[in-house]
N, C-alpha and C positions, 0 to 999 in steps of 0.2 A: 082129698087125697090125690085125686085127680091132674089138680091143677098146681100141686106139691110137684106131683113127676114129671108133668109136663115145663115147669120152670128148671126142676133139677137136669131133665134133659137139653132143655136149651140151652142153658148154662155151659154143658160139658160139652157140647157143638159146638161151643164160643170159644172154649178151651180147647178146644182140640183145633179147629181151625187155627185158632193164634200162634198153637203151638208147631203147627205146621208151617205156616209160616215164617216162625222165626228159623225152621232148620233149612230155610232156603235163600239165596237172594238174589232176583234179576238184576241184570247191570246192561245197562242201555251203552252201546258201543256208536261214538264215532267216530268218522275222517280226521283227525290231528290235522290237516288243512282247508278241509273245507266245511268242516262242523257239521257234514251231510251224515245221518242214519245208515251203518250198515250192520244193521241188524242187532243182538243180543248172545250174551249168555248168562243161563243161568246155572248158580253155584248151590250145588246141594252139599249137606255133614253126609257123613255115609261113615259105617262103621271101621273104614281105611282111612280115614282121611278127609279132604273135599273131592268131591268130582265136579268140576265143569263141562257143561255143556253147550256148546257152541251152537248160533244160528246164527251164523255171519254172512257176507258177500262182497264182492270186490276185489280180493286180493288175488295175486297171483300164485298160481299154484307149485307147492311143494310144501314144504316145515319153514315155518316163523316164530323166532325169538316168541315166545309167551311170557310173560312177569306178571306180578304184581307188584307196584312200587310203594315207596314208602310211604307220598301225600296223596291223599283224596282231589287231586285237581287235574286237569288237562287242560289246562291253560298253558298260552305260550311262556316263555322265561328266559333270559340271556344266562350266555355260558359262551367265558371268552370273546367276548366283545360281538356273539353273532348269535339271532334267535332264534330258540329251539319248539320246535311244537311242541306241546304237552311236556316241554319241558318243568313245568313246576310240579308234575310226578314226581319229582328224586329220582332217585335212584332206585335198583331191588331192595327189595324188602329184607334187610338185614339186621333184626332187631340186637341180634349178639354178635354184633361189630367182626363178625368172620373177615370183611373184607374180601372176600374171595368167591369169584362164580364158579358153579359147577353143574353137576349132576341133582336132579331132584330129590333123588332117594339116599347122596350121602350124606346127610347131617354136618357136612365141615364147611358150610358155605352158605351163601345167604337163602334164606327159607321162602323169599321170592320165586327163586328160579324153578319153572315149572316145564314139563315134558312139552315136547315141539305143539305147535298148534299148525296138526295139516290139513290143507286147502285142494278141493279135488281139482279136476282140471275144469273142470265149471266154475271154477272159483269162488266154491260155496268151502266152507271149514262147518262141520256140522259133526265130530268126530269128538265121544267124551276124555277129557283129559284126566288124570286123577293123582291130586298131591298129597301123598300119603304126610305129611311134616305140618301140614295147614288144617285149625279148625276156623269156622266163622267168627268167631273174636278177633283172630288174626288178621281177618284182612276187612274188617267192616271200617269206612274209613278211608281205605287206601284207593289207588289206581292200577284196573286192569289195562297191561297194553300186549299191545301185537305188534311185534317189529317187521321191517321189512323184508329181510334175508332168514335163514336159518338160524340156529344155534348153537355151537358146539361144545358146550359146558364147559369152556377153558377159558382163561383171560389171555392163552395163546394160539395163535398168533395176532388176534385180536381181541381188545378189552371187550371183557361181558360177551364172552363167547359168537362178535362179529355178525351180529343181528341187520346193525345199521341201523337205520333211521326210523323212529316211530312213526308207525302209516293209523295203528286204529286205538285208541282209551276211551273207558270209560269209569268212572267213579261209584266205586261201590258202597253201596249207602244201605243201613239196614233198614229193615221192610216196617 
């Protein structure tokens, strides 16, 4: 009986671990030019939604564009006869062709678009973000980035809320 419960217990350690970790996933973040490591987040389910968790460095400090884009790559890719870093991400995550950026929380827009990712003046970004619209099916797959500018959940006065230039991705891959 013994050695019943002691396999029925390992067993549900095994289970219970795996199950742990499928309601999470690290995503190894980097430089879009220099392929250098800065740092990680990871993306836990949570009864709202995802919340990310940032442990990044390098960037300069204030709110940067966040997304998730449509393809799992960070590789580079031409657009307009001139190439883009991690341009073969796509575009945000817009599985219901909204076409339109905006606010995280209002449903009429691509399900990409996520709350600012701020960077202290240490220019560490270690501050959780939380997308009430995203579960981990959602974006396993896909490409996390960090643009270089802000966001302003408009496509005006510049498209995709004038971010500018992707500085960090990484491809989130499930565990």
């Amino acid at each position: 009986m013994g050695k019943i419960l002691t396999g029925l217990s390992a067993t549900l350690l095994a289970l219970s671990t795996q199950y742990a970790v499928a309601d999470s996933i690290k995503v190894d973040m980097k430089n879009v030019k220099s392929n250098e490591s800065a740092g990680s987040v990871l993306i836990e389910e949570h009864e709202d939604g995802l919340v990310f968790k940032p442990s990044v460095d390098g960037l300069t400090p204030g709110g940067h564009g966040f997304h998730v884009h449509e393809n799992g790559s960070c590789d580079s890719a031409m657009k307009d006869g001139e190439k883009v870093p991690a341009g073969a991400a796509g575009s945000h995550l817009d599985p219901d062709k909204t076409g339109s950026h905006g606010y995280p929380w209002d449903g009429q827009n691509h399900i990409g678009d996520l709350p600012l990712l701020y960077v202290s003046e240490d220019g560490q970004a270690t501050h959780p973000v939380l997308a009430t619209r995203l579960a981990l099916e959602d974006v396993e797959g896909k490409a996390l980035m960090v643009h270089e500018g802000g966001d302003n959940y408009s496509d005006s006065p510049e498209k995709l809320g004038g971010g500018g230039p992707r500085v960090l991705c990484g491809v989130i891959k499930a565990q």
